[in-house]
ROMI-99846 format. One record per residue (C-alpha): residue number from 1; chain; x, y, z. Coordinates in Angstrom, 1 decimal. Layout:
BEGIN
  num  cadena      xx      yy      zz
  NUM       A       X       Y       Z
...
***
This chain:
BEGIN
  num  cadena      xx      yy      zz
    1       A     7.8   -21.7     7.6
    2       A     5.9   -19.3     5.8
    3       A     6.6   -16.0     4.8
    4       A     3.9   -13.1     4.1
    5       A     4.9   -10.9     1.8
    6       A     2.9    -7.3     2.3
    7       A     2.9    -5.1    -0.7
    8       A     2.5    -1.7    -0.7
    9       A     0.7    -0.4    -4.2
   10       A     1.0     3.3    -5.0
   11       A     5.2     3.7    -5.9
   12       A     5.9     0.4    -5.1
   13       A     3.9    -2.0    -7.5
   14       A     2.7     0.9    -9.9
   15       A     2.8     4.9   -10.5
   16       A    -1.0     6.0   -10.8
   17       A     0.3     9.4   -12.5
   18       A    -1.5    12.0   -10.1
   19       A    -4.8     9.8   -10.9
   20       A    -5.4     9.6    -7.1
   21       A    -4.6    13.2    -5.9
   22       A    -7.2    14.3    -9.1
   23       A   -10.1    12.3    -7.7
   24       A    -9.5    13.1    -4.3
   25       A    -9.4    17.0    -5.0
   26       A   -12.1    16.7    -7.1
   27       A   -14.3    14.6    -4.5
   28       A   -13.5    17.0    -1.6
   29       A   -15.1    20.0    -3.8
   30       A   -18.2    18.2    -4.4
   31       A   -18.5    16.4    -0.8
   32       A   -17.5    19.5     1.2
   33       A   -17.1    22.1    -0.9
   34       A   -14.0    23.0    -0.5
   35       A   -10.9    20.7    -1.4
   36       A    -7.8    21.5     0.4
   37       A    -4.3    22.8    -0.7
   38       A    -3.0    21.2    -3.8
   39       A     0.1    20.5    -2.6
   40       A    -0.7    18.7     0.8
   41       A     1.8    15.4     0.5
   42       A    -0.5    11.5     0.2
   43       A     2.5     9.0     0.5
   44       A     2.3     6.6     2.6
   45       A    -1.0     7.6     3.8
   46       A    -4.6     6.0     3.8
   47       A    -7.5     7.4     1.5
   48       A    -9.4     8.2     4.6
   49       A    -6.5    10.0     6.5
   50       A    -5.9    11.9     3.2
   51       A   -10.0    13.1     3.2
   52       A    -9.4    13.6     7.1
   53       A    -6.2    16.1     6.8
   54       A    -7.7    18.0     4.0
   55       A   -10.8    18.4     5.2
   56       A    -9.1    20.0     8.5
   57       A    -7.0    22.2     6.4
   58       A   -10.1    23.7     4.6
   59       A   -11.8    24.3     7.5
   60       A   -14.1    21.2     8.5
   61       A   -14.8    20.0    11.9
   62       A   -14.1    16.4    12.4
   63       A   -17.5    15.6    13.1
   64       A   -18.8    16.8     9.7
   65       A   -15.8    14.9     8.1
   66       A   -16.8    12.0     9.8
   67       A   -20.7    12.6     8.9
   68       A   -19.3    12.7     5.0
   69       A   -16.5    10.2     5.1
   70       A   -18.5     7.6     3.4
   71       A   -19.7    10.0     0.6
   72       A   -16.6    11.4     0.0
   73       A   -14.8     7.9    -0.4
   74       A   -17.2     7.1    -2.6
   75       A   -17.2     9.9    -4.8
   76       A   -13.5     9.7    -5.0
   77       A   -13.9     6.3    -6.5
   78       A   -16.4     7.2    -8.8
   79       A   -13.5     9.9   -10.0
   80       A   -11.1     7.6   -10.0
   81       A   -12.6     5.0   -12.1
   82       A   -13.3     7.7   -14.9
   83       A    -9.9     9.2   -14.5
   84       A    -8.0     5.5   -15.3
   85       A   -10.6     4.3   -17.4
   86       A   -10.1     7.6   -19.8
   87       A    -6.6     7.9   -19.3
   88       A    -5.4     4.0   -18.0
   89       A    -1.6     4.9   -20.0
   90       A    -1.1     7.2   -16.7
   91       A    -1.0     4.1   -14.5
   92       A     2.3     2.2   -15.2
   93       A     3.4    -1.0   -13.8
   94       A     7.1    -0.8   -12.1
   95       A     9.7    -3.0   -13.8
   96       A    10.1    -5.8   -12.2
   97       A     6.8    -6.6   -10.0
   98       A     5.5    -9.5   -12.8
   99       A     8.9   -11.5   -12.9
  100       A     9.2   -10.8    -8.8
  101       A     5.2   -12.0    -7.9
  102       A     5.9   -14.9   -10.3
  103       A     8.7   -15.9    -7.8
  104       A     7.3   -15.6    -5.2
  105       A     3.7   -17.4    -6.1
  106       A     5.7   -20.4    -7.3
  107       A     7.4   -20.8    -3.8
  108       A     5.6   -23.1    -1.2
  109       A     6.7   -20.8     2.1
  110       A     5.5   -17.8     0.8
  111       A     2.2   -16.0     1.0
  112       A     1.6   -12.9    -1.0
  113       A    -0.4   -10.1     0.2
  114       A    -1.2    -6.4    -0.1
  115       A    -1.2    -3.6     2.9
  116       A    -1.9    -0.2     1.1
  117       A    -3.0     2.7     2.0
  118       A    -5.9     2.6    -0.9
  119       A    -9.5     1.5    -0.2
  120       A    -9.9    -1.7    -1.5
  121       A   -11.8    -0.8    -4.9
  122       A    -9.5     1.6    -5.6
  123       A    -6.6    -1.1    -5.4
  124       A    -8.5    -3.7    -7.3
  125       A    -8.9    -1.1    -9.7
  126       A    -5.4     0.1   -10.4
  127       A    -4.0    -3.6   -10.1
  128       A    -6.2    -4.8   -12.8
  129       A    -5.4    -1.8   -15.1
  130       A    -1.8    -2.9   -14.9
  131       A    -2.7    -6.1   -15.8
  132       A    -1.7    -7.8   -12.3
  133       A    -4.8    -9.9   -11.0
  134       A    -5.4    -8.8    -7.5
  135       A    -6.5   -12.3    -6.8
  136       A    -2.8   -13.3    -6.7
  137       A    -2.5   -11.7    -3.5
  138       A    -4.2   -14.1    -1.1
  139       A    -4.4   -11.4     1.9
  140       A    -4.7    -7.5     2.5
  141       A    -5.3    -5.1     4.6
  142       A    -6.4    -1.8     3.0
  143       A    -7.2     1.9     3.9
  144       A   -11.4     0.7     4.3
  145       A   -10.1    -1.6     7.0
  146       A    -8.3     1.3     9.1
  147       A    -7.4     4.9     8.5
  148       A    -4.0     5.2    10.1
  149       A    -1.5     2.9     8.6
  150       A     0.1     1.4    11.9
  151       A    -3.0    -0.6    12.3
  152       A    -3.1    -1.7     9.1
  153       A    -0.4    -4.9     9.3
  154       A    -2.0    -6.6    12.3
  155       A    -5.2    -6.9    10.3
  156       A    -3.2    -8.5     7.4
  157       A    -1.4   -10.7    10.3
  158       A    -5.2   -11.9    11.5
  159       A    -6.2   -12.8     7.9
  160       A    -3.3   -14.6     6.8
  161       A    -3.3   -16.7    10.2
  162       A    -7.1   -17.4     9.3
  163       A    -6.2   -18.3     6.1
  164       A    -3.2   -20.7     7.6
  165       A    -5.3   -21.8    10.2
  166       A    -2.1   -21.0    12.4
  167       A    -1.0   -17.9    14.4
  168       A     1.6   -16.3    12.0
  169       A     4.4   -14.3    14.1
  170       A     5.6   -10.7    12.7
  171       A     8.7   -12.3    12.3
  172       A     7.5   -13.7     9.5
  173       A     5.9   -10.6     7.9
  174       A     7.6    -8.4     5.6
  175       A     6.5    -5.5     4.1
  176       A     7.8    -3.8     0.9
  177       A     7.5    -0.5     0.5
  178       A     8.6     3.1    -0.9
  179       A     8.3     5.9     2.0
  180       A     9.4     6.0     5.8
  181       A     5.8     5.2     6.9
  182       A     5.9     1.5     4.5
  183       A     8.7     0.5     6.3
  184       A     7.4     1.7    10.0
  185       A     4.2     0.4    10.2
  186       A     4.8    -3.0    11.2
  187       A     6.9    -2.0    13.6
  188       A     4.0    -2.7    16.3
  189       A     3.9    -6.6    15.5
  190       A     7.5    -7.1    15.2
  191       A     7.1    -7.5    11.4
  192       A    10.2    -6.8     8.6
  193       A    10.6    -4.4     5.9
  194       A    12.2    -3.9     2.9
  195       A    12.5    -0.8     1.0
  196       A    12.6     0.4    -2.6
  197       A    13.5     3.7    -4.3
  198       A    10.7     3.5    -6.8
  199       A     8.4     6.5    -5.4
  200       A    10.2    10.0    -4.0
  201       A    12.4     8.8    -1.0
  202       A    16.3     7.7    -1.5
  203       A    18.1     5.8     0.2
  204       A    19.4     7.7     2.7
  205       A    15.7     8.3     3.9
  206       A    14.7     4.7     4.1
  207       A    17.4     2.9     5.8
  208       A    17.5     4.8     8.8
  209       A    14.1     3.0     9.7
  210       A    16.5    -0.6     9.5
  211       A    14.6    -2.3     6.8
  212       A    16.2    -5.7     5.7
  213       A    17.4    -4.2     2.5
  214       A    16.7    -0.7    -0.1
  215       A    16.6    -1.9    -3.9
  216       A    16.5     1.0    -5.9
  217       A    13.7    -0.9    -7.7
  218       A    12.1    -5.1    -7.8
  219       A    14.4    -6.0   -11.0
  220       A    16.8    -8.1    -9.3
  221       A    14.0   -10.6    -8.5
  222       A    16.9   -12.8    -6.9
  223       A    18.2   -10.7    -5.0
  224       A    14.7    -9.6    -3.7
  225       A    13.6   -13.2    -3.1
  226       A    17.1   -13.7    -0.9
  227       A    16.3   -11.0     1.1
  228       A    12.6   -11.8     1.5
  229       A    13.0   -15.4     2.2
  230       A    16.8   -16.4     3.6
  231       A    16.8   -13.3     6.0
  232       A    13.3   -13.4     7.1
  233       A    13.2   -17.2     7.7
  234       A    16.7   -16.7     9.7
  235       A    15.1   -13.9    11.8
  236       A    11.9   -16.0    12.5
  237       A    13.8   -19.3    13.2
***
């Protein structure tokens, strides 16, 4: 039966290198005028919730950040793009992810996807600048589809059925991620989680939130596979 593999992007796949939190910052300032504090934490969160929580922290009303939403998403691409394409060394590929999506592709029960917390161009963007072809990943669900995360995995659970042309039970979904919020979002579908060490949480702050397994990063592609496929397949049979 197949599997869908969910990637997260941001700590997981790749480090953008403050690339993001620039943008944003300087998006906010021209879209609102104001840009929030400096230090307000993004992991694990969607571009528009980001845009949403700063704006209410400078002052906004949620109706004028809902008026602006649009503009400000697209300004922070614009930013975005120029920041990478001046600086794309600051966007580093996590060791690993091409020997691990290599694995996985040349399986015949797995499906890789995305589920990130990135609007979809800005994904694209920093996959390609690593040199991983976002085309590889037959599914997503990104932060344009939904701003709050939890909703996020049953979209990628509707596409990838569409693209089966069966239902596909959260059983068979597992998502790989870096923070708490990776590793809960799924939680509503019944889907699975594994969790890695490559962003700013340990250990001991991911497994309380029973994923499958914490790597401390994707290297051991075997071991990754085995607890993608032989534990996932055993929990959906």
């Amino acid at each position: 039966m197949t599997v869908l593999v969910l990637f997260d992007i941001d700590g997981t796949l790749l480090l953008a290198s403050g690339s993001g939190r620039r943008s944003v910052h300087q998006a906010m300032h021209d879209v609102f005028g104001a840009s929030g504090p400096e230090s307000h934490p993004f992991d694990g969160k969607t571009d528009p919730q980001i845009i949403r929580e700063l704006g209410t922290l400078a002052g906004m009303t949620d109706d004028v950040i809902t008026e602006r939403m649009t503009a400000a998403l697209d300004r922070y691409f614009s930013y975005l793009e120029a920041d990478i394409t001046a600086r794309p060394d600051t966007v580093q590929l996590l060791p690993g992810v091409h020997a691990l999506l290599d694995a996985l592709e040349a399986r015949d029960d797995v499906m890789l996807g995305l589920l990130t917390g990135n609007i979809k161009a800005g994904a694209v963007l920093k996959l390609r600048t690593v040199n991983v072809a976002p085309e590889r990943f037959l599914v997503g669900a990104y932060g344009c589809d939904a701003p709050s995360r939890p909703d996020l995995p049953a979209i990628a659970q509707t596409r990838a059925s569409a693209h089966l042309g069966a239902d596909l039970p959260g059983a068979r979904i597992v998502i790989i991620g870096d923070t708490p919020h990776d590793l809960t979002c799924g939680n509503g579908i019944g889907a699975l989680a594994i969790g890695v060490e490559t962003g700013r949480y340990r250990s001991g702050d991911l497994q309380p939130h029973n994923p499958l397994a914490v790597f401390a990063n994707l290297v051991d592609t075997d071991a990754v596979v085995a607890a993608i496929t032989s534990v996932a397949v055993e929990r959906a049979a």
